[in-house]
mmCIF file of the N, C-alpha and C atoms, coordinates in Angstrom:
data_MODEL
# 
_entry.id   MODEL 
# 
loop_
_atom_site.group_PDB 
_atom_site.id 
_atom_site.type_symbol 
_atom_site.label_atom_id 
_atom_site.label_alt_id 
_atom_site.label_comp_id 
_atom_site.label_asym_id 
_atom_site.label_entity_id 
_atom_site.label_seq_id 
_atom_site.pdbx_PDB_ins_code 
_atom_site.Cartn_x 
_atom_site.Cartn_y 
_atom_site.Cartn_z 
_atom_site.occupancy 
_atom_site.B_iso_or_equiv 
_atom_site.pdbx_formal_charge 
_atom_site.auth_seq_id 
_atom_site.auth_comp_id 
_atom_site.auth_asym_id 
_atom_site.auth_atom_id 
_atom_site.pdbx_PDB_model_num 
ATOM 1   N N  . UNK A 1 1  ? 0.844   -1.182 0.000  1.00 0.00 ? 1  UNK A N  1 
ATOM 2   C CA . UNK A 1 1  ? 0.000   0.000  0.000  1.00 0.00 ? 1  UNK A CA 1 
ATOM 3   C C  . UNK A 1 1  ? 0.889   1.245  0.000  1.00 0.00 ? 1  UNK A C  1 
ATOM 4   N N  . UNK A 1 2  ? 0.194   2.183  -0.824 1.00 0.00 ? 2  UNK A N  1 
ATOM 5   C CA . UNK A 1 2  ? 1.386   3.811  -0.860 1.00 0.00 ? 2  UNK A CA 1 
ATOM 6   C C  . UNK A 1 2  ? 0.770   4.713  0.336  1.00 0.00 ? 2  UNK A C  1 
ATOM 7   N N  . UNK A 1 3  ? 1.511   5.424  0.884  1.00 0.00 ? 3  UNK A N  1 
ATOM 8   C CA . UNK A 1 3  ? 1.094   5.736  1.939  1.00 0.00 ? 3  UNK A CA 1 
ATOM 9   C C  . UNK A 1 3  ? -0.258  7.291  2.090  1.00 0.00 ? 3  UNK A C  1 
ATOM 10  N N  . UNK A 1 4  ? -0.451  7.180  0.616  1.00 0.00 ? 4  UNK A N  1 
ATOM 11  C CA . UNK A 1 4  ? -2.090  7.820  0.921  1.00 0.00 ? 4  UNK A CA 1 
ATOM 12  C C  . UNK A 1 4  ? -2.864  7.051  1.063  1.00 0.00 ? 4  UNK A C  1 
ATOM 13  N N  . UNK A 1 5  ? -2.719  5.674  0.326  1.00 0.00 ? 5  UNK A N  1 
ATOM 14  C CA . UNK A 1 5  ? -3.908  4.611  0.651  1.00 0.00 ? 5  UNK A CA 1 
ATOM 15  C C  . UNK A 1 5  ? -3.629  4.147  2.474  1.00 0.00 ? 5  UNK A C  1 
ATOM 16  N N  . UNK A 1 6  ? -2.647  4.060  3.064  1.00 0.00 ? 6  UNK A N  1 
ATOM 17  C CA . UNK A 1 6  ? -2.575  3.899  4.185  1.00 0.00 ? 6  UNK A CA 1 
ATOM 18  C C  . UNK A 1 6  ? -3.488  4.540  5.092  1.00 0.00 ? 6  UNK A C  1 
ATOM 19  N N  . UNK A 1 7  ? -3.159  5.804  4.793  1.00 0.00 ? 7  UNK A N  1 
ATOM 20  C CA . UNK A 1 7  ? -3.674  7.662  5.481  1.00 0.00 ? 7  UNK A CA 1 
ATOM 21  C C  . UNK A 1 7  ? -4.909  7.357  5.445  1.00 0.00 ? 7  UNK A C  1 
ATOM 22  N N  . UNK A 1 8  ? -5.635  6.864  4.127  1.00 0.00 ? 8  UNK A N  1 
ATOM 23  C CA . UNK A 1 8  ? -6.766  7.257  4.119  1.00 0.00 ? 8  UNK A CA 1 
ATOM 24  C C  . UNK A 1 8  ? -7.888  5.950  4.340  1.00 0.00 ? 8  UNK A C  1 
ATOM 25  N N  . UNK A 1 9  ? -7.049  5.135  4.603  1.00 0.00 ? 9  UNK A N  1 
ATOM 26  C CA . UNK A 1 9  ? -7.552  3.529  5.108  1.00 0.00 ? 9  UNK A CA 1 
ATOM 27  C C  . UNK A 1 9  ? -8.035  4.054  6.709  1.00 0.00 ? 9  UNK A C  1 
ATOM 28  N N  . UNK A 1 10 ? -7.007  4.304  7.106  1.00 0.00 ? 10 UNK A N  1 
ATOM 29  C CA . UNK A 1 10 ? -7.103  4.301  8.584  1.00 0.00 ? 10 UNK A CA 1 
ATOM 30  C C  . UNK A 1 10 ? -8.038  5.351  8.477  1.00 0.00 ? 10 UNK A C  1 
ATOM 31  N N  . UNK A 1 11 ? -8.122  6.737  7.943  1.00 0.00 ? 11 UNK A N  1 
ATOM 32  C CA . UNK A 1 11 ? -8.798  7.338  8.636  1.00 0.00 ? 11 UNK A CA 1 
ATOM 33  C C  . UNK A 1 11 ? -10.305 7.029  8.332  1.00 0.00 ? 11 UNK A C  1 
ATOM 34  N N  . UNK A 1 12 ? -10.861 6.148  7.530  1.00 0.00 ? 12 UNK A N  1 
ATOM 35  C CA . UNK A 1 12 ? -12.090 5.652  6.961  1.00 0.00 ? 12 UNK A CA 1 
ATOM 36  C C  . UNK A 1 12 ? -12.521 4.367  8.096  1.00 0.00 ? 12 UNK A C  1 
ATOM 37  N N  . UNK A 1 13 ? -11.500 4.320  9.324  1.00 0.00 ? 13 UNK A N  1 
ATOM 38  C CA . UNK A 1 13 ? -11.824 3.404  10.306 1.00 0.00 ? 13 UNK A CA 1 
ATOM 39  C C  . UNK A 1 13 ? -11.467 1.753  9.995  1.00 0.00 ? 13 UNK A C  1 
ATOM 40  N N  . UNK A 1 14 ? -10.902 1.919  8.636  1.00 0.00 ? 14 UNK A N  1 
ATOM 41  C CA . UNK A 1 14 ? -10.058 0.304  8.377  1.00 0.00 ? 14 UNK A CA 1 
ATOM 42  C C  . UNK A 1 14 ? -9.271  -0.023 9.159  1.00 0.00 ? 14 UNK A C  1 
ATOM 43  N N  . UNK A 1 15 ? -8.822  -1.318 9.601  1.00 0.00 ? 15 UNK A N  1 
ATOM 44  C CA . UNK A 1 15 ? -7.571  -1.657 10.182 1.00 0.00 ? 15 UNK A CA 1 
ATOM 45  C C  . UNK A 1 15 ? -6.541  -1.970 9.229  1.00 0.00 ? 15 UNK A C  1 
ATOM 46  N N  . UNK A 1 16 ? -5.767  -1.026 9.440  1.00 0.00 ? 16 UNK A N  1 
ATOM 47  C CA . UNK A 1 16 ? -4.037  -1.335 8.613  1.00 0.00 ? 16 UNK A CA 1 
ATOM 48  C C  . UNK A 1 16 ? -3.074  -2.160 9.262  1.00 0.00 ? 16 UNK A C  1 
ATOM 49  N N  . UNK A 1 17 ? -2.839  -2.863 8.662  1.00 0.00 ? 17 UNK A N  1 
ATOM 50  C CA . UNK A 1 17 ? -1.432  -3.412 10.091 1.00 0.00 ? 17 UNK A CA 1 
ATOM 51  C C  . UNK A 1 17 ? -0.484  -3.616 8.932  1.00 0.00 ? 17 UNK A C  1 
ATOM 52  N N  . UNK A 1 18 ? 0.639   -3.651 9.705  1.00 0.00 ? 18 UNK A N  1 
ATOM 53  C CA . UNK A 1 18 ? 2.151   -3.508 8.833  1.00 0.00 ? 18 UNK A CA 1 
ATOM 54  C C  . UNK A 1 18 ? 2.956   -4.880 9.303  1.00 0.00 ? 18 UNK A C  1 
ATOM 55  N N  . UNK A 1 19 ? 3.101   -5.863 8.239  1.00 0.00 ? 19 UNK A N  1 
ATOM 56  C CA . UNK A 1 19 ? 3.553   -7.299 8.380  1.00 0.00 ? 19 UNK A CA 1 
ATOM 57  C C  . UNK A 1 19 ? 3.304   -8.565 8.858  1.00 0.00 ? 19 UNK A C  1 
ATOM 58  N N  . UNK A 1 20 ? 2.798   -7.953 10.165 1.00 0.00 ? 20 UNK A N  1 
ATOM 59  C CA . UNK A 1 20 ? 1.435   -8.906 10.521 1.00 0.00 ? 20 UNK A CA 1 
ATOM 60  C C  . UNK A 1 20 ? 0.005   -8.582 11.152 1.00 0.00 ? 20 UNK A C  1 
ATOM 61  N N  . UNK A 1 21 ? -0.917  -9.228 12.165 1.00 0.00 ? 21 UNK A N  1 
ATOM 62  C CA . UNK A 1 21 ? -2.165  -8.527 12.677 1.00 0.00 ? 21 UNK A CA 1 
ATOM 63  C C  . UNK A 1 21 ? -1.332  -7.730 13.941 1.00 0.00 ? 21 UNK A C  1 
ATOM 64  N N  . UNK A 1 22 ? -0.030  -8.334 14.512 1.00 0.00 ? 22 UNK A N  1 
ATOM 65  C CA . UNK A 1 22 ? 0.224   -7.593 15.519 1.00 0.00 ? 22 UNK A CA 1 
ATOM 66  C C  . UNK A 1 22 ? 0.514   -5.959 15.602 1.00 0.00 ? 22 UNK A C  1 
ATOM 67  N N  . UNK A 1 23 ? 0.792   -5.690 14.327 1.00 0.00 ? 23 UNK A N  1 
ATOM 68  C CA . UNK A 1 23 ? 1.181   -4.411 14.292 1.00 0.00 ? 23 UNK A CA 1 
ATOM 69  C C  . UNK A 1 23 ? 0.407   -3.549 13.389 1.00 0.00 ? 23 UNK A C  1 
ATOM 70  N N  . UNK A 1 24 ? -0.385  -2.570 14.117 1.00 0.00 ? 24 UNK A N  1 
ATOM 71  C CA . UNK A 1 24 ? -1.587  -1.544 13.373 1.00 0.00 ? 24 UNK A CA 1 
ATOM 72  C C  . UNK A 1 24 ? -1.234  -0.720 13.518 1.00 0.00 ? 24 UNK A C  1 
ATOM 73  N N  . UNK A 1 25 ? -1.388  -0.042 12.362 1.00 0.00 ? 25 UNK A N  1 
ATOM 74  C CA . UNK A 1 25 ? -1.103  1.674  12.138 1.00 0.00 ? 25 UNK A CA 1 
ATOM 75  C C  . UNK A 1 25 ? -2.271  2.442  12.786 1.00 0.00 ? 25 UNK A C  1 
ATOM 76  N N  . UNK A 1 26 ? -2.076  3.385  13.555 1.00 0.00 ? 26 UNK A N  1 
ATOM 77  C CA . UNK A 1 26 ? -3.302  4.422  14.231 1.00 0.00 ? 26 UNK A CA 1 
ATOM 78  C C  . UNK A 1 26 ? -2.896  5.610  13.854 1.00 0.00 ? 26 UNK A C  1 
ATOM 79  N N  . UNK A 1 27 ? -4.107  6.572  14.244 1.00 0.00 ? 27 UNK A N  1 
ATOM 80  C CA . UNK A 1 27 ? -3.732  8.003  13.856 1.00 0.00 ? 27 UNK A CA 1 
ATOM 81  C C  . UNK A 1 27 ? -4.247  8.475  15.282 1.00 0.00 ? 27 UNK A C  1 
ATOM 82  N N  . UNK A 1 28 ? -3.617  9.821  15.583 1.00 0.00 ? 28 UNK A N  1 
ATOM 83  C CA . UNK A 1 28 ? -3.649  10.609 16.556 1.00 0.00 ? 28 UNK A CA 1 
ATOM 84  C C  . UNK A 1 28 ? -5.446  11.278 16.439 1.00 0.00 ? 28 UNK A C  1 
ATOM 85  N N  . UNK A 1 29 ? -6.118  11.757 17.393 1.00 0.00 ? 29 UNK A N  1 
ATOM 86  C CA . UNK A 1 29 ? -7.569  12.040 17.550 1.00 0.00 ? 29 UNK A CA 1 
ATOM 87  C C  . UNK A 1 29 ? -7.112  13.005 15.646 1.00 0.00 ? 29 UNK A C  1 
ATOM 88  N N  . UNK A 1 30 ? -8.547  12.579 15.570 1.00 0.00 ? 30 UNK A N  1 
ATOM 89  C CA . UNK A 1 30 ? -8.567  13.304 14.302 1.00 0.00 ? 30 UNK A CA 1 
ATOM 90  C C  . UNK A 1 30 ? -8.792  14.267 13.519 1.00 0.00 ? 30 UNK A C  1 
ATOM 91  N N  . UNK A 1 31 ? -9.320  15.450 14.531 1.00 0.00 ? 31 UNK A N  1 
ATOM 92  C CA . UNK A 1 31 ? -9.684  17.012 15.017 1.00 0.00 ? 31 UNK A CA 1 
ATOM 93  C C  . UNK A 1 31 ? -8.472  17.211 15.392 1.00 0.00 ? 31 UNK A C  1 
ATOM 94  N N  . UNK A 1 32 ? -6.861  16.286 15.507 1.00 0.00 ? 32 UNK A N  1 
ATOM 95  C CA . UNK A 1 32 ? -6.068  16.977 15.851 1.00 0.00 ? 32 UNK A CA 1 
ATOM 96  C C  . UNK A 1 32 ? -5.577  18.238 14.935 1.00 0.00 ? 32 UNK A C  1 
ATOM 97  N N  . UNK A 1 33 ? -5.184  19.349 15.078 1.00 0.00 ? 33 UNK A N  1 
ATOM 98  C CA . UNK A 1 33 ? -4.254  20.444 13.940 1.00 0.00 ? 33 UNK A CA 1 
ATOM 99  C C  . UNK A 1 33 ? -3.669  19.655 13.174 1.00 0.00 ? 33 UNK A C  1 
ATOM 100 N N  . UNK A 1 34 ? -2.545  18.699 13.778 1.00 0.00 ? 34 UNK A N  1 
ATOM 101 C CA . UNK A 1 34 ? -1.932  18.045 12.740 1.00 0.00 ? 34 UNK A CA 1 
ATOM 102 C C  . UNK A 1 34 ? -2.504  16.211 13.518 1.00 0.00 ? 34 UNK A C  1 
ATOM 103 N N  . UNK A 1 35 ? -2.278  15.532 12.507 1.00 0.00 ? 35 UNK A N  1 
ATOM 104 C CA . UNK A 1 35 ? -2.669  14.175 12.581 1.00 0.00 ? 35 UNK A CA 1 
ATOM 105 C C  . UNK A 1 35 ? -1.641  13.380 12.660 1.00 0.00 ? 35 UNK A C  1 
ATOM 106 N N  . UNK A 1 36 ? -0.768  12.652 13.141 1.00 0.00 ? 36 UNK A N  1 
ATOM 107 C CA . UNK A 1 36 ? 0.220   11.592 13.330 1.00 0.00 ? 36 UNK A CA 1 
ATOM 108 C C  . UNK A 1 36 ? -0.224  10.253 13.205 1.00 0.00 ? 36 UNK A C  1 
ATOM 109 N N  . UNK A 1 37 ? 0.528   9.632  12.451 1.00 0.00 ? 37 UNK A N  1 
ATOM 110 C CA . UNK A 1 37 ? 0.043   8.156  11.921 1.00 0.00 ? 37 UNK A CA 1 
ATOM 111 C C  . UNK A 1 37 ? 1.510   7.481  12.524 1.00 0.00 ? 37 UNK A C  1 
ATOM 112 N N  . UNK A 1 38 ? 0.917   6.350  13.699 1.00 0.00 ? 38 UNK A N  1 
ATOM 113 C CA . UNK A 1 38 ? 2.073   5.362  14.249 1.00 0.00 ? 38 UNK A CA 1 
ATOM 114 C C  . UNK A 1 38 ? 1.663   3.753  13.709 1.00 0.00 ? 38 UNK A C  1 
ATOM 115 N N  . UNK A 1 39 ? 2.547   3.053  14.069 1.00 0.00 ? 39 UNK A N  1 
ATOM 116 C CA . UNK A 1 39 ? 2.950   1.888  13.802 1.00 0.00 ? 39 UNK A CA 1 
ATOM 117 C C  . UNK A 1 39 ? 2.769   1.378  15.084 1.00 0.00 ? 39 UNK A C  1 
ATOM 118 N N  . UNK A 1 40 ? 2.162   0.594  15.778 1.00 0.00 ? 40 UNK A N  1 
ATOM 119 C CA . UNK A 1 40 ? 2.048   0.436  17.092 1.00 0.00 ? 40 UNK A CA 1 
ATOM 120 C C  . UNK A 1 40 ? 1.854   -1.397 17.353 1.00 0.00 ? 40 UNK A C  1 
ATOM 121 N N  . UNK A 1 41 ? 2.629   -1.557 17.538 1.00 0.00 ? 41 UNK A N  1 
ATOM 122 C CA . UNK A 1 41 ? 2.832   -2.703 18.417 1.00 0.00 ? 41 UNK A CA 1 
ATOM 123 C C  . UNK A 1 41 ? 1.575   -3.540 19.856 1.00 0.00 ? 41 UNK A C  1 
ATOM 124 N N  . UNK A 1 42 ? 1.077   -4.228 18.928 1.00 0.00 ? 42 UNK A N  1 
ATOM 125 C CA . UNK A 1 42 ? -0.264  -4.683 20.153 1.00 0.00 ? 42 UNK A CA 1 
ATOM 126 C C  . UNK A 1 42 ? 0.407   -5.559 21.437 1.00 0.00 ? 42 UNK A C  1 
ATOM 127 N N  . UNK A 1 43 ? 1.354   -5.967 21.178 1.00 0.00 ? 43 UNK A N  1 
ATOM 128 C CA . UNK A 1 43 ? 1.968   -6.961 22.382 1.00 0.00 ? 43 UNK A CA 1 
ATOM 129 C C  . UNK A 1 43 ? 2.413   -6.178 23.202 1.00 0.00 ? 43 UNK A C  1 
ATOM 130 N N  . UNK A 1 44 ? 3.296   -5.115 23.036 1.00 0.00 ? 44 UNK A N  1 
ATOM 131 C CA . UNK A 1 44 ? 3.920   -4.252 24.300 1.00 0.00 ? 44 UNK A CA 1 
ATOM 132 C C  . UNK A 1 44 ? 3.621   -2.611 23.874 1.00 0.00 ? 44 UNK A C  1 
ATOM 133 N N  . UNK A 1 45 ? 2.527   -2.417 22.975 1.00 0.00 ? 45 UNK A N  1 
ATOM 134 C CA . UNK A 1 45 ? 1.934   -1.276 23.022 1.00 0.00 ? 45 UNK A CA 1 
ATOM 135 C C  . UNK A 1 45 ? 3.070   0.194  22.631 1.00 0.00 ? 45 UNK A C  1 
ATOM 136 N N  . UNK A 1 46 ? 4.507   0.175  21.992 1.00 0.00 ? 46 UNK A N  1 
ATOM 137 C CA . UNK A 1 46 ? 5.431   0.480  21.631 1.00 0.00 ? 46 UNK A CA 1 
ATOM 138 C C  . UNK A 1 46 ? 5.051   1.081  20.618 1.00 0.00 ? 46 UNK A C  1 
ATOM 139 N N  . UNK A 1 47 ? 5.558   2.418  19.421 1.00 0.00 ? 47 UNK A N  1 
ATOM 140 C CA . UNK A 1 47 ? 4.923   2.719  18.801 1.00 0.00 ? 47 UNK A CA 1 
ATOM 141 C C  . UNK A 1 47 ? 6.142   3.072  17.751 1.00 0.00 ? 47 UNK A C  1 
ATOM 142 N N  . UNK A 1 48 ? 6.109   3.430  16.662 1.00 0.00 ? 48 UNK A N  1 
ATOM 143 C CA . UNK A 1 48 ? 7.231   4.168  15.542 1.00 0.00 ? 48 UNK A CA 1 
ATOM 144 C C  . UNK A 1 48 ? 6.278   4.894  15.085 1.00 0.00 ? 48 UNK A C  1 
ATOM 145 N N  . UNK A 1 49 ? 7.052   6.133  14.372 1.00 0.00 ? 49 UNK A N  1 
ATOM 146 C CA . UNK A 1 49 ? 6.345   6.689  13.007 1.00 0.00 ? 49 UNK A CA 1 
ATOM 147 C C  . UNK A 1 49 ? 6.092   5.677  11.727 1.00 0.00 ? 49 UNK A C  1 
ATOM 148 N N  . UNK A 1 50 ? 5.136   6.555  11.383 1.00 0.00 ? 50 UNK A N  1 
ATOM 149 C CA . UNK A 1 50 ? 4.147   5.244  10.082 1.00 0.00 ? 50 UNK A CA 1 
ATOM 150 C C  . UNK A 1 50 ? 5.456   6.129  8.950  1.00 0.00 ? 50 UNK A C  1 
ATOM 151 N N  . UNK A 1 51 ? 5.902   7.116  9.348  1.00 0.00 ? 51 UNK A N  1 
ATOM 152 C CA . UNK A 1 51 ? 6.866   7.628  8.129  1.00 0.00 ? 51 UNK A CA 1 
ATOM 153 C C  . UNK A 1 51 ? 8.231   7.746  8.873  1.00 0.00 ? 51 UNK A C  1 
ATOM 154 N N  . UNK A 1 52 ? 9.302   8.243  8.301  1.00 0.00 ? 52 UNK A N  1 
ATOM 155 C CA . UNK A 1 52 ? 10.706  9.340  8.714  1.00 0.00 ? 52 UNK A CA 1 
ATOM 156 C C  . UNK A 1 52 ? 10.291  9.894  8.651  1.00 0.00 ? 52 UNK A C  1 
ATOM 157 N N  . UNK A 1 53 ? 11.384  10.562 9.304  1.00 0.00 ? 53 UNK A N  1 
ATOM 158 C CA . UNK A 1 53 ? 11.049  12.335 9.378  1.00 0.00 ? 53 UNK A CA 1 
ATOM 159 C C  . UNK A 1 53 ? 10.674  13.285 8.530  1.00 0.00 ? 53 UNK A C  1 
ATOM 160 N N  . UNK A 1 54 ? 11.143  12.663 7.161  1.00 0.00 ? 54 UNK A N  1 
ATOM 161 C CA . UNK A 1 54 ? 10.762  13.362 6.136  1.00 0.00 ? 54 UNK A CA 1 
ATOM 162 C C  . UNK A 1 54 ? 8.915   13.510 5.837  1.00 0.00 ? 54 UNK A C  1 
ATOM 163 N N  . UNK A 1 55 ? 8.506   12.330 6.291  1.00 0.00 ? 55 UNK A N  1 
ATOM 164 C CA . UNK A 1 55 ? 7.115   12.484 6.363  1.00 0.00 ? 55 UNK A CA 1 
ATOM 165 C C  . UNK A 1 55 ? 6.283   11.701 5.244  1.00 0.00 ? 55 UNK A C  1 
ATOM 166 N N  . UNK A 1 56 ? 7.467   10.932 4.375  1.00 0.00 ? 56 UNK A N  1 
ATOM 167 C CA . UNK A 1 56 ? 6.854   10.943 2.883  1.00 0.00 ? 56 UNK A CA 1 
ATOM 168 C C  . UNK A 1 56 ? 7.800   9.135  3.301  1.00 0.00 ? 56 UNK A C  1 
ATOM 169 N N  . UNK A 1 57 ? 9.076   9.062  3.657  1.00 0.00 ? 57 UNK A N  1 
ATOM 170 C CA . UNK A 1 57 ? 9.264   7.088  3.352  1.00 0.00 ? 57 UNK A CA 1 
ATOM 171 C C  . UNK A 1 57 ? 8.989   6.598  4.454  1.00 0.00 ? 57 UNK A C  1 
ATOM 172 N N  . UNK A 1 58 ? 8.179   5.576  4.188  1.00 0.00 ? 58 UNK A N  1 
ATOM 173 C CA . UNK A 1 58 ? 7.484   4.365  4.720  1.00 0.00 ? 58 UNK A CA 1 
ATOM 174 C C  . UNK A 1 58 ? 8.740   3.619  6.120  1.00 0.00 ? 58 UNK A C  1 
ATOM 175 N N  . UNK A 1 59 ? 8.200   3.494  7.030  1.00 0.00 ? 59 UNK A N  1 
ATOM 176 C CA . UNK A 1 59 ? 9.114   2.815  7.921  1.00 0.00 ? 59 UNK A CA 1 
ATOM 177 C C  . UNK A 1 59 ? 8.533   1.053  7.468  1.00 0.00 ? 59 UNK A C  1 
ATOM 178 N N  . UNK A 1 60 ? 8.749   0.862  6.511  1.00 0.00 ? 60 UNK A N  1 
ATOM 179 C CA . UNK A 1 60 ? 8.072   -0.620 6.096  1.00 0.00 ? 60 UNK A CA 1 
ATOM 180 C C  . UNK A 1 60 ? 8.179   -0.275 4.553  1.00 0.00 ? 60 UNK A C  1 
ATOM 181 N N  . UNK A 1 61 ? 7.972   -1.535 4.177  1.00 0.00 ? 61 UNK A N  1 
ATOM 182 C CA . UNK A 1 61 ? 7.957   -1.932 2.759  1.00 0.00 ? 61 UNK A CA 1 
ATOM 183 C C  . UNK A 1 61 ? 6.571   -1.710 2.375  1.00 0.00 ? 61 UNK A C  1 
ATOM 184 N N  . UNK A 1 62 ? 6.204   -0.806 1.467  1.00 0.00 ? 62 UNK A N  1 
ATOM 185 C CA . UNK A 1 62 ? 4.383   -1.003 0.722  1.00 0.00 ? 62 UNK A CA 1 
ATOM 186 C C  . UNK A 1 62 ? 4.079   -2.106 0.660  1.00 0.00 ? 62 UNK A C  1 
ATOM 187 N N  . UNK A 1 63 ? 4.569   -3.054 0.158  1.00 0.00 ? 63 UNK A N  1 
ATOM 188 C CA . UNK A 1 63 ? 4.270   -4.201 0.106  1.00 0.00 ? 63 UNK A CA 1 
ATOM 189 C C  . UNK A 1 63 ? 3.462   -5.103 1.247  1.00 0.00 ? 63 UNK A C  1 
ATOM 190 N N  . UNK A 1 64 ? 4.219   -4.655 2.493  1.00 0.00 ? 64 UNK A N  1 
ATOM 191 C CA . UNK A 1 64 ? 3.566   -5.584 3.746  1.00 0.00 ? 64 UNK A CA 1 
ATOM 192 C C  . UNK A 1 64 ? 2.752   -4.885 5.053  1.00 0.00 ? 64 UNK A C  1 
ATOM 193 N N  . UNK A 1 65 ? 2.302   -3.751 3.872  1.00 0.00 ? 65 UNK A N  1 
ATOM 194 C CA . UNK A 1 65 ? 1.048   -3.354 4.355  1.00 0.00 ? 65 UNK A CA 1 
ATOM 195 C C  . UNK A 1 65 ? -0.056  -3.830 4.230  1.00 0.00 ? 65 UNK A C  1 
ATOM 196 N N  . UNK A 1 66 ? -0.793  -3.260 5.321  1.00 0.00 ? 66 UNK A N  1 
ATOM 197 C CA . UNK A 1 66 ? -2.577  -4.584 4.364  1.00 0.00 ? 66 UNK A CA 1 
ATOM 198 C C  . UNK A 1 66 ? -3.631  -4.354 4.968  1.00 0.00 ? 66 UNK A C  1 
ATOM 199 N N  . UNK A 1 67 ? -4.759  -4.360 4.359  1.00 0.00 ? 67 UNK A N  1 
ATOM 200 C CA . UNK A 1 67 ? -5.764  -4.208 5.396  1.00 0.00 ? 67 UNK A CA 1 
ATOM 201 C C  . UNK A 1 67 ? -6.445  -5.266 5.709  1.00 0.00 ? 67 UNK A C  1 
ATOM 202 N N  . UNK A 1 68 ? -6.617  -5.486 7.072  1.00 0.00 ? 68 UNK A N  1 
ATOM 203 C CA . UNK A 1 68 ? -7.538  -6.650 7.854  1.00 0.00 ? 68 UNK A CA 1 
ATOM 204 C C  . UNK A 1 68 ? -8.801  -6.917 7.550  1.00 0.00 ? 68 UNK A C  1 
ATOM 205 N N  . UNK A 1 69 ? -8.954  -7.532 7.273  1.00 0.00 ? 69 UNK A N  1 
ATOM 206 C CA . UNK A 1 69 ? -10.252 -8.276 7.226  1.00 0.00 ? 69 UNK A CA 1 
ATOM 207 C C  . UNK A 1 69 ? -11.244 -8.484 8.096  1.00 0.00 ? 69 UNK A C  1 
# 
């Protein structure tokens, strides 16, 4: 997945997860000013950016993105 289809998965209330079900991408409340999209870890609740810093490359491969079923 490219990371507008990500952006706009999640914010349509899909579940994204990145490689497996354990790890779902969330976004920060969504009335926030700005919106932050993490990578979050369901086992120990740990989180990354869904991007670098730059804001634009993927901390993951498009590829092993996906949406849940």
């Amino acid at each position: 997945m490219k990371l507008s289809e990500i952006k706009n998965a999640v914010d349509q209330g899909l579940t994204v997860c990145w490689s497996n079900s354990s790890y779902k991408v969330v976004s920060s409340h969504p009335r926030s000013y700005q919106t932050e999209y993490l990578i979050k870890c369901l086992t120990n609740n740990s989180c990354i950016g869904l991007t670098w810093r730059d804001g634009i490359t993927l901390n993951g491969k498009e590829k092993d993105f996906f949406i849940l079923d």
